[in-house]
VEXPAMI-121811 format. One record per residue (C-alpha): residue number from 1; z, x, y. Coordinates in pm, whole numbers, m for minus. Each point is the difference from the previous one (the first is absolute). Layout:
! residues N
(NUM; (Z; X; Y))
...
This chain:
! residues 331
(1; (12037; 10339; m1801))
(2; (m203; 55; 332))
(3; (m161; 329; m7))
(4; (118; 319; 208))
(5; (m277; 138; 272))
(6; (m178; m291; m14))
(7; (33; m279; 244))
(8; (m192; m364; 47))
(9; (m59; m127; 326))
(10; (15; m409; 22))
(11; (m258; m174; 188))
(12; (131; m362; 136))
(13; (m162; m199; 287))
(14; (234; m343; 92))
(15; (346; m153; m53))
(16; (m75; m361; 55))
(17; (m42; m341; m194))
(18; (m349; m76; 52))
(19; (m141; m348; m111))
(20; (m323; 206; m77))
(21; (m75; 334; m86))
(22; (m326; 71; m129))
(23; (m7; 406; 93))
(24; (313; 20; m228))
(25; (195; 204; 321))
(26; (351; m199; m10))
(27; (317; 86; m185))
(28; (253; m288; 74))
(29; (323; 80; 134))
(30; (212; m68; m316))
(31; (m256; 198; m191))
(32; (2; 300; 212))
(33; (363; m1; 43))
(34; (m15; 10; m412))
(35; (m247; 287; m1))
(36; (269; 161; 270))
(37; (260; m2; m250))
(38; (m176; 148; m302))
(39; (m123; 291; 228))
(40; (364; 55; 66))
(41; (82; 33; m337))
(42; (m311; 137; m171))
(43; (m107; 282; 236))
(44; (72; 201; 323))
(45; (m148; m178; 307))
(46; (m105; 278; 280))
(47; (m223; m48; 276))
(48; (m353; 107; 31))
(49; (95; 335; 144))
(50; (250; 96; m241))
(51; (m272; m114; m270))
(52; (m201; 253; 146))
(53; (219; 306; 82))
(54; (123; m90; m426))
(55; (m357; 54; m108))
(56; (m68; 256; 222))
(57; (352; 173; m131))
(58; (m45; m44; m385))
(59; (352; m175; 61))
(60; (m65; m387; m21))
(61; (310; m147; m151))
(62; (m33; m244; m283))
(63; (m178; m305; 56))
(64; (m56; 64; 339))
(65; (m165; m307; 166))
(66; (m147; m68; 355))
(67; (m87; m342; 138))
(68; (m303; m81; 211))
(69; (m116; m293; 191))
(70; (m354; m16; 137))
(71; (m125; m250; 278))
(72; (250; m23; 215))
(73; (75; m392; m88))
(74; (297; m109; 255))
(75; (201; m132; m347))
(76; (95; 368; 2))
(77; (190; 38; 282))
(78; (199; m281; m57))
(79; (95; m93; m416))
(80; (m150; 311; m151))
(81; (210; 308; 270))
(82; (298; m275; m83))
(83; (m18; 22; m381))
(84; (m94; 416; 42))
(85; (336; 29; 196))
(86; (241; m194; m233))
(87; (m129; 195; m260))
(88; (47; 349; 187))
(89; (m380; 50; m80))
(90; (m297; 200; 251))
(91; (m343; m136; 5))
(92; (m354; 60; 193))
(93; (m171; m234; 123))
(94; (m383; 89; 140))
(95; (m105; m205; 268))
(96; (m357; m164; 66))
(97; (62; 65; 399))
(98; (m260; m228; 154))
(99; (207; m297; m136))
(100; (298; 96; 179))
(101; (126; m232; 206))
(102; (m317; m253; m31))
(103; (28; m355; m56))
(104; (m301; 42; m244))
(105; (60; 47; m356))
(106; (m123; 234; m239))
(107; (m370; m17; m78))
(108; (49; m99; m341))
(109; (253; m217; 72))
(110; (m211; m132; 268))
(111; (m289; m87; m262))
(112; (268; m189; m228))
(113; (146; m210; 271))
(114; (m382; m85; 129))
(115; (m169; m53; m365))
(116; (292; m84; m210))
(117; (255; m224; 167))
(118; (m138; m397; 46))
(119; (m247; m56; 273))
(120; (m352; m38; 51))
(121; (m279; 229; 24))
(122; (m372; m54; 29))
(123; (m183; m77; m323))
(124; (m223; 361; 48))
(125; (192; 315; 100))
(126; (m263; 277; 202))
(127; (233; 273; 145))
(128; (m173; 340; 119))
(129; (217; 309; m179))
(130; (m154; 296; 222))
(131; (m418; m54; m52))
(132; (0; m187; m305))
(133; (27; m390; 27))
(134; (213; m179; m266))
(135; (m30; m363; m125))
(136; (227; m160; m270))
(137; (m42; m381; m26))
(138; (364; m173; m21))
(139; (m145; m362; m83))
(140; (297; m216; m103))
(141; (226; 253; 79))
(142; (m77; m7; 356))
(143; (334; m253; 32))
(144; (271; 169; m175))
(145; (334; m283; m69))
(146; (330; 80; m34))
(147; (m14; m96; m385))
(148; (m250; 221; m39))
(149; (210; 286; 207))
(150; (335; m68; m220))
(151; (m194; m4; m369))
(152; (m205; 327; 105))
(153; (318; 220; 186))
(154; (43; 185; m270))
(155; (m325; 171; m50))
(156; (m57; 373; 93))
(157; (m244; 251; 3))
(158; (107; 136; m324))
(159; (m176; m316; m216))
(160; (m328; 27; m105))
(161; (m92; m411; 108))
(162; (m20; m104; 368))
(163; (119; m381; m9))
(164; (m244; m108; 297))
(165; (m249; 104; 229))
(166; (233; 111; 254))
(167; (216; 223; m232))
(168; (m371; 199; m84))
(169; (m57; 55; 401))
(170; (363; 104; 2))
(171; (m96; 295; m248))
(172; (m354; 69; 119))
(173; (178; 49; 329))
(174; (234; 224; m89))
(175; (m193; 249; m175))
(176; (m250; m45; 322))
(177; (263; 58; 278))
(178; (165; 270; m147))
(179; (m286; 245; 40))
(180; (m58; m53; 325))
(181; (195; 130; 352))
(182; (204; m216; 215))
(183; (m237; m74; 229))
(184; (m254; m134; m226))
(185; (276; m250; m192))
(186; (124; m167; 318))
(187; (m298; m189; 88))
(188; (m64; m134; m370))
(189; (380; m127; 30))
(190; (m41; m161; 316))
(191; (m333; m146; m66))
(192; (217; m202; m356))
(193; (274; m79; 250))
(194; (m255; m192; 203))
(195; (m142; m188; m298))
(196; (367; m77; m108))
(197; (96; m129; 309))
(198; (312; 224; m6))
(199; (93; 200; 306))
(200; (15; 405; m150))
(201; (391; 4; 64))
(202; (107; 17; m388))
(203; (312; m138; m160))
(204; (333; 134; 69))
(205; (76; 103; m334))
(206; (m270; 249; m14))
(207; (59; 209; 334))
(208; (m12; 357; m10))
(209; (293; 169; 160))
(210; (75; m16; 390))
(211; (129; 298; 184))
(212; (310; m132; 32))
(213; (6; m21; m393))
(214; (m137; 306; m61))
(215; (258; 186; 227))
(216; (302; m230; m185))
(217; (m154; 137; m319))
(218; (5; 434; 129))
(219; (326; m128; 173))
(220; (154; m77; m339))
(221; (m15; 323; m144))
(222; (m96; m151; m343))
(223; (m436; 5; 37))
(224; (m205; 287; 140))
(225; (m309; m90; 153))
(226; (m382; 137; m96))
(227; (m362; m112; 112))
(228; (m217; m170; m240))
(229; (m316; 26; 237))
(230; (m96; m214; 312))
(231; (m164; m353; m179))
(232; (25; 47; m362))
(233; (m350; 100; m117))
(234; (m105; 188; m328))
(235; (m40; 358; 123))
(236; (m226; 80; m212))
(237; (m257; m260; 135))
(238; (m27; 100; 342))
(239; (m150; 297; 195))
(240; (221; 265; 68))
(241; (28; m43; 386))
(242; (136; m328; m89))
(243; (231; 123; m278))
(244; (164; 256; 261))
(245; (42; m242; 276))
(246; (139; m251; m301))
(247; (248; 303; m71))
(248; (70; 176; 299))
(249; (42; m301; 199))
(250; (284; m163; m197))
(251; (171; 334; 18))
(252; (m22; m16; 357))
(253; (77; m367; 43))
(254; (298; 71; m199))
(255; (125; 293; 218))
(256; (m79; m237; 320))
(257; (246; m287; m163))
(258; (247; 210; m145))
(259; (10; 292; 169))
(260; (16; 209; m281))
(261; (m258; 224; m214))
(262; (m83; m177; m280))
(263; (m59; 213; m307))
(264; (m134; m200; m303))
(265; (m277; m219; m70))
(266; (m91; m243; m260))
(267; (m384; m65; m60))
(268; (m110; m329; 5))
(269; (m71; m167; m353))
(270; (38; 354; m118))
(271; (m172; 15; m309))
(272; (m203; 292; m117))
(273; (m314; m192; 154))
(274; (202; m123; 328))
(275; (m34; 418; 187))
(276; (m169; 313; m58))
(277; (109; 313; 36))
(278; (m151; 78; 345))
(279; (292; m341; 81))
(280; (206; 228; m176))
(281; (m75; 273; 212))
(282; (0; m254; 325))
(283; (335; m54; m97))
(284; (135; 365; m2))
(285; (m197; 75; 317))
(286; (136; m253; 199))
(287; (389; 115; m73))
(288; (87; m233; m263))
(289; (267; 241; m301))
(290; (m36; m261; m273))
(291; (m226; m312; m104))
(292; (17; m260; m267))
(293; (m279; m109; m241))
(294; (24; m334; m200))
(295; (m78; 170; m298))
(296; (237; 13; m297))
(297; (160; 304; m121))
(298; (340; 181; 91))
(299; (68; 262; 249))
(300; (59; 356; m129))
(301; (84; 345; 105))
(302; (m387; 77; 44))
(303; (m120; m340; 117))
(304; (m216; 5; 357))
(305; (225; m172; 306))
(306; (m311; m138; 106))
(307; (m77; m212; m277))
(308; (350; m92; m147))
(309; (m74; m232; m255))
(310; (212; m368; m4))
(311; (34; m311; m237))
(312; (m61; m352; 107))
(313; (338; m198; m54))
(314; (m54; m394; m27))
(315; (209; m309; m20))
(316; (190; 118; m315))
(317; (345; m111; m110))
(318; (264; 289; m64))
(319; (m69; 52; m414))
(320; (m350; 3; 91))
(321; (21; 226; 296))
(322; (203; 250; m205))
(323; (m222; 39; m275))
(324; (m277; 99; 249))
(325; (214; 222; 120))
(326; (71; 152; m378))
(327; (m375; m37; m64))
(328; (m70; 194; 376))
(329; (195; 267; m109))
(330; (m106; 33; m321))
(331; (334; m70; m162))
């Protein structure tokens, strides 16, 4: 049995069926619908904030569990808060704000649709990441086929062997782009759209949430909302002046959408090398009452707010996804 005082907070990112997903983020519809049902009967779904005022308490029923979403992916609004309400359960979901409402999709979604879905590219990539030049030579890769598209969908970032070119400029880019501000990524993502030939408007299955969707989703009473910074960056990686307007301002775009106070936060990445603790302390400063690591572990009685610790769900089917949660809890 699920321990008393302890609780496990889920991290989740999209309900969709994706013909691609090499960052691992979706949980199809029938799967998460599954996972629904064994949280119903394994443990005690609360919210965030009743997670919190538990540990803070010493009174966390047994196998209390929260769920998270981070992003902001518009999937959420729309299948996932559907699924949540049937099952009578509360979630979070931590929004990337500067995607809200854009036509543009998320930068590493971006980089898949512009590297990894058939097209051509120039046989020499030389993009300029802040002052260092890159250059990756694509060769035979440069045209991309459908053939090649359909054998290679599967792949993701988890397997050690890159089947082309491309799919190596897909990870160098991604470890590149993440430690760098917002300002700094758009240019390198325009600059690919131009030697794509693709206009920057991304696919429609990738949009982040519009403000219409986002006020369906507090409307519903089922998902709070939280900030997950302004563009998406590793804290860690940037000065601090740009790490408080990455914080601070999704706060405040938040408030400006919404009209209400938003009061947790979710850091981007969130692993133990993704924020420091002067983020930490960014993060307290600014008004936030709670914030959520990606770091394993359970929440407890004496656990900081400010670094709650989560676990990564994936693509599992219910037996699977319910020993995790057995092996989570220690069971």
């Amino acid at each position: 049995m699920p321990r008393h005082n302890a609780g496990l907070i889920l991290l989740y990112h999209r309900v969709a069926e994706l013909k691609s997903d090499p960052q691992l983020l979706a949980v199809t519809p029938h799967r998460f619908g599954q996972h629904l049902e064994v949280l119903r009967d394994y443990g005690t779904p609360l919210s965030l904030a009743e997670m919190l005022e538990g540990a803070r308490d010493g009174r966390l029923p047994r196998g209390a569990i929260a769920l998270t979403f981070d992003d902001g992916y518009a999937d959420n609004a729309d299948c996932g808060s559907a699924l949540l309400a049937r099952y009578g359960i509360p979630a979070t979901l931590f929004v990337t704000t500067s995607y809200l409402g854009q036509e543009r999709e998320f930068w590493w979604d971006d980089l898949e649709r512009l590297l990894l879905l058939p097209g051509r590219l120039p046989d020499a990539l030389c993009l300029r990441i802040g002052p260092t030049v890159h250059e990756w030579r694509l060769d035979e890769a440069s045209v991309y086929t459908e053939e090649e598209y359909r054998r290679n969908s599967g792949w993701n970032v988890e397997l050690a062997h890159d089947p082309s070119p491309r799919h190596t400029v897909y990870r160098a880019l991604c470890r590149l782009l993440r430690d760098v501000p917002g300002e700094e990524r758009a240019p390198v993502l325009d600059e690919l759209s131009r030697l794509a030939s693709v206009t920057p408007a991304g696919r429609s299955t990738h949009r982040a949430l519009s403000h219409d969707g986002l006020a369906r989703l507090i409307g519903g009473g089922v998902m709070d909302v939280g900030a997950h910074s302004t563009t998406h960056p590793a804290l860690s990686a940037i000065p601090l002046a740009a790490q408080r307007s990455e914080i601070a301002g999704s706060k405040t775009r938040l408030r400006e959408i919404t009209g209400r106070e938003t009061t947790g936060f979710s850091y981007p990445f969130g692993g133990r090398a993704d924020y420091t603790p002067a983020t930490v302390a960014l993060v307290r400063e600014v008004g936030f009452v709670l914030a959520c690591s990606n770091v394993r572990g359970l929440v407890r009685p004496r656990s900081d707010c400010f670094q709650l610790p989560r676990v990564l769900v994936r693509d599992w089917d219910a037996d699977t996804f319910a020993a995790r949660l057995r092996e989570w809890f220690g069971d």
